[in-house]
Gaussian input, Z-matrix of N, CA and C with variables (Angstrom, degrees):
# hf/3-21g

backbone

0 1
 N
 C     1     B1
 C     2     B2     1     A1
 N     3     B3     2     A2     1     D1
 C     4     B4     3     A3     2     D2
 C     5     B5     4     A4     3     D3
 N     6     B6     5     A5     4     D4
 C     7     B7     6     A6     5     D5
 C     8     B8     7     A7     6     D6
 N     9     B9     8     A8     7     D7
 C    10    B10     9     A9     8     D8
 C    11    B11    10    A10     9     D9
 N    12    B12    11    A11    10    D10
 C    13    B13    12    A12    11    D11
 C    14    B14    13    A13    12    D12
 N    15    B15    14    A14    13    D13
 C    16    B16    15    A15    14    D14
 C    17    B17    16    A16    15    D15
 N    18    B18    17    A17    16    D16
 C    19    B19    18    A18    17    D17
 C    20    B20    19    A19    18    D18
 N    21    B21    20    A20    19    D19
 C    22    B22    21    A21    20    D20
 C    23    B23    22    A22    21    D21
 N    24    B24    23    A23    22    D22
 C    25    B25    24    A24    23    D23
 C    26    B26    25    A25    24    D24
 N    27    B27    26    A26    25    D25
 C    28    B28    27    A27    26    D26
 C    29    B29    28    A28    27    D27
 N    30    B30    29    A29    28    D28
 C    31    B31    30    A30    29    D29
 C    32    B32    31    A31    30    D30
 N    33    B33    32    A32    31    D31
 C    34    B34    33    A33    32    D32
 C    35    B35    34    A34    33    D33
 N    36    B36    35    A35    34    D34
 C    37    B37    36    A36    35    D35
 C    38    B38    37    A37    36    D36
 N    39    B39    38    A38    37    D37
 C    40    B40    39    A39    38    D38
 C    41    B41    40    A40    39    D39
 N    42    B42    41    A41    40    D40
 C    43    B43    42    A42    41    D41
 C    44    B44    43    A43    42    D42
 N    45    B45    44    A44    43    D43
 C    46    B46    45    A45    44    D44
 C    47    B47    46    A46    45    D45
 N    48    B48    47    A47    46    D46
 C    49    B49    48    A48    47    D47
 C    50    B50    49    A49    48    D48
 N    51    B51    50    A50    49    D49
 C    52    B52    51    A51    50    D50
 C    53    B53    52    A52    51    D51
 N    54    B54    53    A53    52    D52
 C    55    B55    54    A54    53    D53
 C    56    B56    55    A55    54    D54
 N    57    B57    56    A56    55    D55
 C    58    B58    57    A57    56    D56
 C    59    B59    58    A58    57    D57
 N    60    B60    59    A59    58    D58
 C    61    B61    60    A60    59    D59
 C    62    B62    61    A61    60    D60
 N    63    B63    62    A62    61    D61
 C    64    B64    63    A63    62    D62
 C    65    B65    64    A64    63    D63
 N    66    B66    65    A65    64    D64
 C    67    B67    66    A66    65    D65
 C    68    B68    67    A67    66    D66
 N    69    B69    68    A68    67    D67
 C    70    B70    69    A69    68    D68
 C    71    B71    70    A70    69    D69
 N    72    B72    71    A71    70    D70
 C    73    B73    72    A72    71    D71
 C    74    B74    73    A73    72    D72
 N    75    B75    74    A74    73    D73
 C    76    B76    75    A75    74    D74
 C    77    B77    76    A76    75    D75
 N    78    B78    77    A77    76    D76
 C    79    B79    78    A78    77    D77
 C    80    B80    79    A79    78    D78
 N    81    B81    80    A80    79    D79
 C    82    B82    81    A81    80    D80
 C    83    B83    82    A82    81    D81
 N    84    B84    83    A83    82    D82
 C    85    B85    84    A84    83    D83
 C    86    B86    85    A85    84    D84
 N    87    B87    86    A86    85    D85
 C    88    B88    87    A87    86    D86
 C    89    B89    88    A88    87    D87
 N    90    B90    89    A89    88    D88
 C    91    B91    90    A90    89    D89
 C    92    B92    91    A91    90    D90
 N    93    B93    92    A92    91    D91
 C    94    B94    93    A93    92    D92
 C    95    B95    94    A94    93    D93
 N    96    B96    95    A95    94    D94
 C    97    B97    96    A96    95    D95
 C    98    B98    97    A97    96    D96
 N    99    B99    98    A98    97    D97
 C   100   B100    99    A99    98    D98
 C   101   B101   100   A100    99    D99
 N   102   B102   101   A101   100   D100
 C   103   B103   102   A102   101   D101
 C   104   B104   103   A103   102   D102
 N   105   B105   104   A104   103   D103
 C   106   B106   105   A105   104   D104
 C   107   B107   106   A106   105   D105
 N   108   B108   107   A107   106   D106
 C   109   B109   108   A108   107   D107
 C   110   B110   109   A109   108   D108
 N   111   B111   110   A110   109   D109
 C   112   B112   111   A111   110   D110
 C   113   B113   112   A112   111   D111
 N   114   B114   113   A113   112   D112
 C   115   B115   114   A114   113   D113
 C   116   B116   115   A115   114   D114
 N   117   B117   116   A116   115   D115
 C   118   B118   117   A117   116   D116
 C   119   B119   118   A118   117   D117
 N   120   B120   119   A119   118   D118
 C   121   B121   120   A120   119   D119
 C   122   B122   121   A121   120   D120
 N   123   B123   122   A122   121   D121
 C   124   B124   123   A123   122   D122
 C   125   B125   124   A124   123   D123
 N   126   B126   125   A125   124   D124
 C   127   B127   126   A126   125   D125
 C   128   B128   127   A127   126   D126
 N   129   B129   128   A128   127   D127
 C   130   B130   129   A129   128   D128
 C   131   B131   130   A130   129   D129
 N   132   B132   131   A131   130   D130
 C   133   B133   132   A132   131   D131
 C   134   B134   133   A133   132   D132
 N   135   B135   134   A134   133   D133
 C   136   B136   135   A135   134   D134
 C   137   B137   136   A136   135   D135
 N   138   B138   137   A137   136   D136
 C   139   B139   138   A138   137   D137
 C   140   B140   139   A139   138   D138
 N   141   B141   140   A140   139   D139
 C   142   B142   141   A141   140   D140
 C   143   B143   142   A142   141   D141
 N   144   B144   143   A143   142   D142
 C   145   B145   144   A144   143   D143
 C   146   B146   145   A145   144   D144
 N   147   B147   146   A146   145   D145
 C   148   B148   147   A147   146   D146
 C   149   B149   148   A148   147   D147
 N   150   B150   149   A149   148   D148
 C   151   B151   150   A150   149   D149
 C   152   B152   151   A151   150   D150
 N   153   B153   152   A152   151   D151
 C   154   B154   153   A153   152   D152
 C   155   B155   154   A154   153   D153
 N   156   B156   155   A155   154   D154
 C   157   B157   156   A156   155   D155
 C   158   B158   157   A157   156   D156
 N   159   B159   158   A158   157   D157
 C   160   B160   159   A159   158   D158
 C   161   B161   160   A160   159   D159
 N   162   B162   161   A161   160   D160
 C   163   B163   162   A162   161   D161
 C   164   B164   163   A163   162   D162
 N   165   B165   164   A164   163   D163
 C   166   B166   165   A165   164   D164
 C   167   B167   166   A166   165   D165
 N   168   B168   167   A167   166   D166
 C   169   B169   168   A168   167   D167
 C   170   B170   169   A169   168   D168
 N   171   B171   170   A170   169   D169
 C   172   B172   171   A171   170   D170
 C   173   B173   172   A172   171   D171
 N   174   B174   173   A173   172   D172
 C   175   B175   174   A174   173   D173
 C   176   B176   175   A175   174   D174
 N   177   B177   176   A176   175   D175
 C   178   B178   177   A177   176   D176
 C   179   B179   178   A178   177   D177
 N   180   B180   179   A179   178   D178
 C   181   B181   180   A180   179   D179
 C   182   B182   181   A181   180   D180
 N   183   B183   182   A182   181   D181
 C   184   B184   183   A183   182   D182
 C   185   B185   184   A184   183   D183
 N   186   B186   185   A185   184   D184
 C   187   B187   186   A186   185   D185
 C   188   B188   187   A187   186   D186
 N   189   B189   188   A188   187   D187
 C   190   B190   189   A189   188   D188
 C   191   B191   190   A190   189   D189
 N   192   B192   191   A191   190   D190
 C   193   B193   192   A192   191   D191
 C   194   B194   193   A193   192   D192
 N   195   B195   194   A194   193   D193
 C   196   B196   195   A195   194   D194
 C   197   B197   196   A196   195   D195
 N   198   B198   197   A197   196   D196
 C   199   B199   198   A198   197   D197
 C   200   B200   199   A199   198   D198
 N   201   B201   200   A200   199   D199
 C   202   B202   201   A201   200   D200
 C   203   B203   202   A202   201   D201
 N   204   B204   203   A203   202   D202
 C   205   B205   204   A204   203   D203
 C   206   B206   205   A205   204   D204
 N   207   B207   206   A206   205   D205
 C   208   B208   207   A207   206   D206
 C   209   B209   208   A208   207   D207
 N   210   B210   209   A209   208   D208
 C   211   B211   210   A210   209   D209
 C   212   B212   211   A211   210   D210
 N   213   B213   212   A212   211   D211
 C   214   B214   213   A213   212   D212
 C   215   B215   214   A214   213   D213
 N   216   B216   215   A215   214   D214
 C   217   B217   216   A216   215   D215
 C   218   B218   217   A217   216   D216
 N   219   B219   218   A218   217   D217
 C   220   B220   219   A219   218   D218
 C   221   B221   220   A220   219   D219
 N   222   B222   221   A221   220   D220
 C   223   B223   222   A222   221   D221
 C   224   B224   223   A223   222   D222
 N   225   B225   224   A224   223   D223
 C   226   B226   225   A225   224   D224
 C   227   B227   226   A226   225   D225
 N   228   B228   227   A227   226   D226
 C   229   B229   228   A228   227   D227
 C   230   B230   229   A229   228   D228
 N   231   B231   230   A230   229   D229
 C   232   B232   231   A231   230   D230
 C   233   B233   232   A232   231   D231
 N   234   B234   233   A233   232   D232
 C   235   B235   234   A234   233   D233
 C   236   B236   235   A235   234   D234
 N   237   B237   236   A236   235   D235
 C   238   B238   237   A237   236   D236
 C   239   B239   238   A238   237   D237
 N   240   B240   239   A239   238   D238
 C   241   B241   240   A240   239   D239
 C   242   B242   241   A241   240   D240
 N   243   B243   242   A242   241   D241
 C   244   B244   243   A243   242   D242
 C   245   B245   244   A244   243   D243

   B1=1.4515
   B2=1.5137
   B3=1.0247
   B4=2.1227
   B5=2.0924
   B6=1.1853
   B7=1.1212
   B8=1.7323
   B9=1.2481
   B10=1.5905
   B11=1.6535
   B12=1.7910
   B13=1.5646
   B14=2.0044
   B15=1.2112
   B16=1.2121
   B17=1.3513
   B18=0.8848
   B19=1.4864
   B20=1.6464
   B21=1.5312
   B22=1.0556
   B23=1.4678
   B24=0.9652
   B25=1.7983
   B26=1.2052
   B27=1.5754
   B28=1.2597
   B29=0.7827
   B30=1.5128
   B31=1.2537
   B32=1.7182
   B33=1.5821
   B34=1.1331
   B35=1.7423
   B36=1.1233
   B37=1.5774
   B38=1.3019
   B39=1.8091
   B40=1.0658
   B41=1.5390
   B42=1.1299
   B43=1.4913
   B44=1.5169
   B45=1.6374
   B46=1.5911
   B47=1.7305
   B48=1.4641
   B49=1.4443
   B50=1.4301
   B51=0.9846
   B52=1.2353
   B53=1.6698
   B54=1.5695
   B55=1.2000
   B56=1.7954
   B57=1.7403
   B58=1.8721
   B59=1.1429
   B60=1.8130
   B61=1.3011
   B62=1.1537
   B63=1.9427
   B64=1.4923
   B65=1.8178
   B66=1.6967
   B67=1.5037
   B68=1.6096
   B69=1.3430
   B70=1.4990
   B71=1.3814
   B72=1.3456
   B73=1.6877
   B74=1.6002
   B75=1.5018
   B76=1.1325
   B77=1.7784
   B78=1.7765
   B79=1.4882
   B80=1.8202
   B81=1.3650
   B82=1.4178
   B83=1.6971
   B84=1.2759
   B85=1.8276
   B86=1.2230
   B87=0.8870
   B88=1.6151
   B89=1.2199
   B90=1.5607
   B91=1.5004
   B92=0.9802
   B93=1.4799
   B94=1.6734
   B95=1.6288
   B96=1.1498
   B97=1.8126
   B98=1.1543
   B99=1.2849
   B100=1.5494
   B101=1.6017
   B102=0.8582
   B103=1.7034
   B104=1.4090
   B105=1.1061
   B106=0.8499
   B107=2.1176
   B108=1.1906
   B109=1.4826
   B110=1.5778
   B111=1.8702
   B112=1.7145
   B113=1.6994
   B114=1.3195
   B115=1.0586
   B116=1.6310
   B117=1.7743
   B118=1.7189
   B119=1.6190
   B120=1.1343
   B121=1.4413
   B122=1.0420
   B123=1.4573
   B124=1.3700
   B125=2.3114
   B126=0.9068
   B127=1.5572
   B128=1.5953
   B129=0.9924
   B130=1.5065
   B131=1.3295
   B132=1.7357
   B133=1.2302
   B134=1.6553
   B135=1.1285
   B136=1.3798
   B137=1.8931
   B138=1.4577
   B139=1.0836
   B140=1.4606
   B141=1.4941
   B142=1.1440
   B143=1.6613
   B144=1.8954
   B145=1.4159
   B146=2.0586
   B147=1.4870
   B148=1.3208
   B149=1.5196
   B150=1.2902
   B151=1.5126
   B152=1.2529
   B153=1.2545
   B154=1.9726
   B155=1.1342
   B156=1.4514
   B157=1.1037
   B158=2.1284
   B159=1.1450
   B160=1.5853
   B161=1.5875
   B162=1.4393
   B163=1.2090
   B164=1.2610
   B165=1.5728
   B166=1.2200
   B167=1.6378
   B168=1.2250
   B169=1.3748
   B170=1.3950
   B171=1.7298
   B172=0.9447
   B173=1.3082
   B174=1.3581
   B175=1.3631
   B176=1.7669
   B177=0.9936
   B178=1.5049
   B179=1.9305
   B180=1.6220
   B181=1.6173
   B182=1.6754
   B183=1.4017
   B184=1.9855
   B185=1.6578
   B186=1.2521
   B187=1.1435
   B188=1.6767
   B189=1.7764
   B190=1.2677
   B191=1.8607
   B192=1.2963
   B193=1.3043
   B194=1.2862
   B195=1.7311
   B196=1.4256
   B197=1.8523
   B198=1.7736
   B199=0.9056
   B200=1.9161
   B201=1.2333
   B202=1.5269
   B203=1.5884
   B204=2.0031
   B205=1.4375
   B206=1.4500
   B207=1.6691
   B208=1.3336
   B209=1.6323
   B210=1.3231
   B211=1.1098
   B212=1.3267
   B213=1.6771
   B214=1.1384
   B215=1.3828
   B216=0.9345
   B217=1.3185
   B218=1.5214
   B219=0.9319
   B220=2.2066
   B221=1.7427
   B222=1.2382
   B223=1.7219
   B224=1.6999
   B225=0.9712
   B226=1.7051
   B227=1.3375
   B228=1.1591
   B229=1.6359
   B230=1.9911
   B231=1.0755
   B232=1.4442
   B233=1.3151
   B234=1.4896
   B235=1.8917
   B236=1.3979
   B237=1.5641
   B238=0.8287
   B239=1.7993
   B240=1.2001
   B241=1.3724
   B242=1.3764
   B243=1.6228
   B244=1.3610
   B245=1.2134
   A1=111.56
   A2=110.93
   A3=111.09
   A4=70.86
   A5=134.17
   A6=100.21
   A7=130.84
   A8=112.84
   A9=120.48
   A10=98.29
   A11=110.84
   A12=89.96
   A13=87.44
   A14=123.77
   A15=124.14
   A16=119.12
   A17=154.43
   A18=141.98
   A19=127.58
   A20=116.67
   A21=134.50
   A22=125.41
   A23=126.80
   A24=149.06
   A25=129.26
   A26=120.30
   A27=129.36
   A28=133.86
   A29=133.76
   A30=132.40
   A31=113.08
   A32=104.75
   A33=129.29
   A34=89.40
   A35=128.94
   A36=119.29
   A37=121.47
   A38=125.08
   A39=114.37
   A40=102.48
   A41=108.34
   A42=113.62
   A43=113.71
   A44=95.43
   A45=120.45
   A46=98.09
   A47=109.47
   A48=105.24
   A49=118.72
   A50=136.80
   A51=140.65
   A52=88.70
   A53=114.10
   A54=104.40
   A55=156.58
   A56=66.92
   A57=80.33
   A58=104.94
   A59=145.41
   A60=118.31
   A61=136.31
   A62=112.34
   A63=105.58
   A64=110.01
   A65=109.47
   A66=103.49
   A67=124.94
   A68=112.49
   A69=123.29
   A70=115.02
   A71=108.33
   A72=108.27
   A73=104.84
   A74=117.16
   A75=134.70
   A76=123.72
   A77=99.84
   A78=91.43
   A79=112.44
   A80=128.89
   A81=133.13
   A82=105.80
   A83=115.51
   A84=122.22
   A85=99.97
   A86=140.26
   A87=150.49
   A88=105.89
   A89=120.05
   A90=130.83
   A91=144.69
   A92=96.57
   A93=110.52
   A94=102.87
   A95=114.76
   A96=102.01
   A97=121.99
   A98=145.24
   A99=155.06
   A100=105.63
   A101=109.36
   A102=124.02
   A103=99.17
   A104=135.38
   A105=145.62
   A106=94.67
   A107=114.67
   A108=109.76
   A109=121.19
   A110=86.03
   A111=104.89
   A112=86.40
   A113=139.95
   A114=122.37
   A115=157.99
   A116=81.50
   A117=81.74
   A118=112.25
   A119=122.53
   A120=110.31
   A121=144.64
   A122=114.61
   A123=132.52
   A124=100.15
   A125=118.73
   A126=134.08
   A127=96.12
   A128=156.44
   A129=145.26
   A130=96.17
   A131=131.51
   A132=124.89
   A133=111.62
   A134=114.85
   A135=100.51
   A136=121.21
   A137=107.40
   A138=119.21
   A139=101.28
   A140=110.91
   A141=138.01
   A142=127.29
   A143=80.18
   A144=103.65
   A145=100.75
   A146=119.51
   A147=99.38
   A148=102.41
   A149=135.56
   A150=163.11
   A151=116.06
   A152=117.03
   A153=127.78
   A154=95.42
   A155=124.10
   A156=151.78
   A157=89.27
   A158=128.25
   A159=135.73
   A160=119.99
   A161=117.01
   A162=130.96
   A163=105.54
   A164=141.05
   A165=117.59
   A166=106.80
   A167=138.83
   A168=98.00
   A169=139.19
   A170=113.26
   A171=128.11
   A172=105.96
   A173=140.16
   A174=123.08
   A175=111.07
   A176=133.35
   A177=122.93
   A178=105.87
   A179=104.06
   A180=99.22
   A181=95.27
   A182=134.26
   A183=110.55
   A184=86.91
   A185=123.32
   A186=101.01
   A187=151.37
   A188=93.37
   A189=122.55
   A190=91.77
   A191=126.13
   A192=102.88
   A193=129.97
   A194=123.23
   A195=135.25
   A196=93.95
   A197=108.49
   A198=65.73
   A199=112.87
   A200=115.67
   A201=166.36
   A202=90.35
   A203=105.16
   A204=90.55
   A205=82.92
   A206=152.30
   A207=120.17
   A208=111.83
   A209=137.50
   A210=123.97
   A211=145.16
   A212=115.18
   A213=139.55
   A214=117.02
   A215=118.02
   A216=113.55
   A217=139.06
   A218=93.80
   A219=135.36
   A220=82.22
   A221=98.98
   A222=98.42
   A223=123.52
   A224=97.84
   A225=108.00
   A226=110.58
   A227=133.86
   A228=131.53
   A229=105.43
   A230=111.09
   A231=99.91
   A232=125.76
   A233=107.69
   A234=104.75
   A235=103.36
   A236=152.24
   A237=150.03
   A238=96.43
   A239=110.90
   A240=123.00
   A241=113.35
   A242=114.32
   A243=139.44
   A244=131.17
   D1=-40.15
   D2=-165.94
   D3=-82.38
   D4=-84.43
   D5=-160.08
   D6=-24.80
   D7=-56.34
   D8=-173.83
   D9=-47.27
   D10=-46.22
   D11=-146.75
   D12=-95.75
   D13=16.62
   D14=139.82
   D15=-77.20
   D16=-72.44
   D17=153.32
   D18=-12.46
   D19=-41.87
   D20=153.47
   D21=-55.67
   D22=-20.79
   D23=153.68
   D24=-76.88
   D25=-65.95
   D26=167.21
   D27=-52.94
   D28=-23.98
   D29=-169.84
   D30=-84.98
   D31=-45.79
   D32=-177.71
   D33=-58.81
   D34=-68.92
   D35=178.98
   D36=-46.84
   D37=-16.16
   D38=-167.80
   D39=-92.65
   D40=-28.95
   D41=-177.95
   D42=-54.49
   D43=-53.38
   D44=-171.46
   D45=-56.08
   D46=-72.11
   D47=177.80
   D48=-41.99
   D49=-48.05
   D50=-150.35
   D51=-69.15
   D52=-57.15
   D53=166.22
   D54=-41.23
   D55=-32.22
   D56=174.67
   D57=-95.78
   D58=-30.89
   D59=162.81
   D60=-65.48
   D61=4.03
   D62=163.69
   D63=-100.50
   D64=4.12
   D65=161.76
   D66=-63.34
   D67=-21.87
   D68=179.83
   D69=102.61
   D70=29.96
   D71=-175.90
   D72=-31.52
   D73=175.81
   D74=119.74
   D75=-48.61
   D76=122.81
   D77=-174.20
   D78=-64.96
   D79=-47.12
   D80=157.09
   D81=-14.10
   D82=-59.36
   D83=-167.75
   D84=-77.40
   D85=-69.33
   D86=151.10
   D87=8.65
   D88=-80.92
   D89=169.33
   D90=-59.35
   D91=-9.66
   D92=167.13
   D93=-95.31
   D94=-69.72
   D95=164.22
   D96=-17.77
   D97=-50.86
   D98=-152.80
   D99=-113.33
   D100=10.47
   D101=-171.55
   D102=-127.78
   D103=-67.96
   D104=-153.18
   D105=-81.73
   D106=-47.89
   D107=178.90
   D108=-46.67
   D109=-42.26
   D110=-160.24
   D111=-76.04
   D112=-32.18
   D113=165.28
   D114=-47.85
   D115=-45.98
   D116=159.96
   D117=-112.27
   D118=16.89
   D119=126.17
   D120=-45.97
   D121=-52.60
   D122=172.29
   D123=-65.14
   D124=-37.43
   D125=172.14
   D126=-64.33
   D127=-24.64
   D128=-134.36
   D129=-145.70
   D130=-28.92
   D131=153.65
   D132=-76.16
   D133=-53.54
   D134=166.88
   D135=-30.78
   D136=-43.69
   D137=-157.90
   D138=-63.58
   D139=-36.63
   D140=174.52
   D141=-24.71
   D142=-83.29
   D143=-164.29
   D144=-87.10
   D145=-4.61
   D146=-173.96
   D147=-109.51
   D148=-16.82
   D149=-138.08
   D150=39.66
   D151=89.20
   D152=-173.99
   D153=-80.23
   D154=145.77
   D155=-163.92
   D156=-56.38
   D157=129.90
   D158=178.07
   D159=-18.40
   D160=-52.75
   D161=-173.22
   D162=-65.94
   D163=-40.72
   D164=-179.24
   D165=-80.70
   D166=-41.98
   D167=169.77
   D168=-103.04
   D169=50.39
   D170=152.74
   D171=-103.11
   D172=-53.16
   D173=153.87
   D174=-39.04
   D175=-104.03
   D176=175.33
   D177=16.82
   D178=-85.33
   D179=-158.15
   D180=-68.53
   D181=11.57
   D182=178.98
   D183=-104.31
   D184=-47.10
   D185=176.74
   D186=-50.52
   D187=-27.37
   D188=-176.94
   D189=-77.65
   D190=-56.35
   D191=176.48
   D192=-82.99
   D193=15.85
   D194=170.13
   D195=-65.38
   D196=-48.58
   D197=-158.93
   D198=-114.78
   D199=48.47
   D200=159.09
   D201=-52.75
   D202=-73.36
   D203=-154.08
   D204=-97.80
   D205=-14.93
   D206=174.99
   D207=-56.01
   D208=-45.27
   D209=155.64
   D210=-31.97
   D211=-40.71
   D212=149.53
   D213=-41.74
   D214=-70.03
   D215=173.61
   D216=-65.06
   D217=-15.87
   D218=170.53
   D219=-59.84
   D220=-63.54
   D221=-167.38
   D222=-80.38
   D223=-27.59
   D224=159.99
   D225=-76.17
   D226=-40.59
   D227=175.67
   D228=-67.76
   D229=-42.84
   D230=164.98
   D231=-66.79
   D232=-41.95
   D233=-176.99
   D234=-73.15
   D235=-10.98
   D236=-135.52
   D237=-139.06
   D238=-19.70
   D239=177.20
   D240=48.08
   D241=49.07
   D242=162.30
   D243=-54.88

């Protein structure tokens, strides 16, 4: 299961990212996005495979897609020249 609903996450970020590092981020923003994802991922499989008390990986997966769509929108605000 934490595999599938890792797969179910990542991919959607990889697309998204891939997109926003050809918007021209800031490298600083950049690295915190991609740092910060790969983090509580890595927190949310943990959460997974040891059973952490609920809140961390429900915190874990909202954060991981906070910042999914702040990127998202990073890239829609550039193509859209917002």
């Amino acid at each position: 299961r934490g595999h599938l609903n890792d797969l179910e996450n990542i991919v959607p970020f990889l697309g998204i990212g891939l997109l926003y590092a050809l918007s021209g981020p800031e490298l600083y923003t950049a690295l915190l996005h991609f740092r910060i994802f790969a983090g509580v991922r890595i927190a949310h499989t943990f959460a997974y495979l040891i059973p952490l008390p609920q809140p961390s990986r429900g915190l874990s997966w909202v954060v991981g897609y906070a910042v999914t769509i702040s990127m998202a929108y990073k890239v829609l605000k550039t193509a859209l020249y917002l």
